[in-house]
N, C-alpha and C positions, 0 to 999 in steps of 0.2 A: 404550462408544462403538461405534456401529454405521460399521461399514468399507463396506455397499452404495451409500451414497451417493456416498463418496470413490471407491470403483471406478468408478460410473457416468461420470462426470465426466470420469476416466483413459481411459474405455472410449474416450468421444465423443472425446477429446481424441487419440487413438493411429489413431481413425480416419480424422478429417479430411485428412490429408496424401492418404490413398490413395482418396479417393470425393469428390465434390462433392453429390452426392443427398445422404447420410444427415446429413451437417449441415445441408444445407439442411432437409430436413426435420423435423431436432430442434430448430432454430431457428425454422421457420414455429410448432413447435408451440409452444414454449416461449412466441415474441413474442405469442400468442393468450393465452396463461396467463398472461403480465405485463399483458398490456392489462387482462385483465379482473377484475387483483388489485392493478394500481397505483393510487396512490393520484392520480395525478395525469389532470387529465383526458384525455380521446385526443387532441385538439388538441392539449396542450401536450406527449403521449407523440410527437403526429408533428413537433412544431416542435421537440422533440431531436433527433428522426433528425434532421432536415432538414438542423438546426445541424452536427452532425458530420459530414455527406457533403458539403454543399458546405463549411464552415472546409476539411474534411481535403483537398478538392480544391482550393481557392484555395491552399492551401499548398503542394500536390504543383505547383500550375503554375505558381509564382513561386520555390520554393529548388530544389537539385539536391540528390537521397536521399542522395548520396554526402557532405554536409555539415550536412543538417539531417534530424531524427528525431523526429518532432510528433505526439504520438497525441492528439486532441479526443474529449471526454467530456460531453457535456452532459446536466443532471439540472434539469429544471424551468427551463428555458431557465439556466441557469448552467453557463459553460463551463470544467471543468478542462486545461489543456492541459501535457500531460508529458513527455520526452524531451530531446533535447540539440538546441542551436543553437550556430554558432563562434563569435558575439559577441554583446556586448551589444546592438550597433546589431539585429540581428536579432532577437533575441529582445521589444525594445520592437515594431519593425515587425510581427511576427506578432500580438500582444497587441492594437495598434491596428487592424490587419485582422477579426481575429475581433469586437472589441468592436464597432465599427461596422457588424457584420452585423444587418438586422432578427432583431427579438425576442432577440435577447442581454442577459439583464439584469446580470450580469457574469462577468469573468473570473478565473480563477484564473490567475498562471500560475506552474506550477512546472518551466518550463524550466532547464534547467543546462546550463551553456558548456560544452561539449566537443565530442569525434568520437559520431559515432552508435553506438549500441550495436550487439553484434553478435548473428546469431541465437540462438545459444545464452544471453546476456544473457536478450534478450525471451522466449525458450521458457520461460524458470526463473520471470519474472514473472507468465506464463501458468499455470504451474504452481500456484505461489504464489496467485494469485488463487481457481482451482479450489480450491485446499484450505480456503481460506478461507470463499467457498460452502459445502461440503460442511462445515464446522463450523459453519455456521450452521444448515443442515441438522439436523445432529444435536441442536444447541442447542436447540432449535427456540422459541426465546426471541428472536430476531430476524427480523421479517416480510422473509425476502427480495425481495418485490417493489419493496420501501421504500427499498434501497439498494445501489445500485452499488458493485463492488468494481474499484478501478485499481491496477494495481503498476506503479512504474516502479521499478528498481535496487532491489528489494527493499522499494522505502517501500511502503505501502498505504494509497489514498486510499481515504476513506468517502465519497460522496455521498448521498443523499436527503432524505426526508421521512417526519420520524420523530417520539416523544416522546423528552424525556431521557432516560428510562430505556433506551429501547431503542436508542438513540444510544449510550448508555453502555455498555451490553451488548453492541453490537455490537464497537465499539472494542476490550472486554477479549477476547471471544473471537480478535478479529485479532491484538491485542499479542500470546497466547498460541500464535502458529501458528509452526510452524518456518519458519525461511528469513525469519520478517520482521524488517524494521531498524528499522521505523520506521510507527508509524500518525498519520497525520492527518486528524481529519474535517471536512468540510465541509457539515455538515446542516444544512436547516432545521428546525425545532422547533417542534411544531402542539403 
């Protein structure tokens, strides 16, 4: 198994706290490399951002950070939404907020009642996420452009657009990554 991928990854990931350029810039590059390796079209690539800047902002400006913890994922206009909320009554309210946003075709939501997680929490998920990538990498039996990787508490959501097999193969190399609890995928299947 080749470790340069996984370093790269670490490399980016140890950087970001101390520069705003070099992520920004391995992100401009990166998002150029998915546009023009996804499978889905640019439109529907920019009516994801869209979806997850404004959800993640209607969110930020109706709960207070200090009680709710809402990260929005959207894959082909389908929105995963993960993190903790204090109650049920919230956790429906976010749900009907985000589904009612144009071009939402549905939502996932796998919120769980609690206190927001802390950073160290989300740093390990980040982590976890990263190593996930970089075994896909290595695999190289799974088109990463095809699928998003989410961690929330150690679970790992699969999103994209995939065949079975590679649906399949993605899942097992996730179930196999240290630090994970739990894989669930959410693919659709061309």
């Amino acid at each position: 198994m080749q470790r340069k991928p996984l370093m790269m990854i670490l490399l980016a990931l140890s950087i970001w706290p101390l520069t705003g350029c070099v992520p920004a810039l391995i992100a401009g590059t990166g998002a150029g490399v998915a546009v023009a390796t996804d499978p889905r079209t640019s439109a529907t690539y920019l009516d994801d951002s869209e979806i997850d800047m404004h959800a993640s902002g209607r969110i930020t400006a109706n709960y207070p950070a200090n009680k709710v913890h809402v990260n929005v994922n959207s894959y082909d206009r389908n929105v995963l939404l993960t993190g903790q909320v204090p109650d049920d009554a919230t956790k429906a309210q976010i749900t009907a907020m985000v589904q009612a946003m144009p071009d939402v075709n549905k939502v996932y939501n796998q919120l769980e009642i609690g206190a927001p997680t802390d950073f160290s929490s989300r740093s390990k998920d980040v982590y976890i996420s990263a190593k996930v990538n970089a075994r896909f990498i290595d695999a190289g039996t799974v088109p990463m452009a095809n699928v998003d990787v989410i961690t929330e508490h150690g679970v790992v959501y699969l999103m994209g657009i995939v065949t079975q097999a590679q649906g399949d193969e993605a899942a097992r190399v996730a179930r196999l990554t240290s630090g994970v609890k739990q894989v669930i995928t959410l693919f659709e299947y061309h």
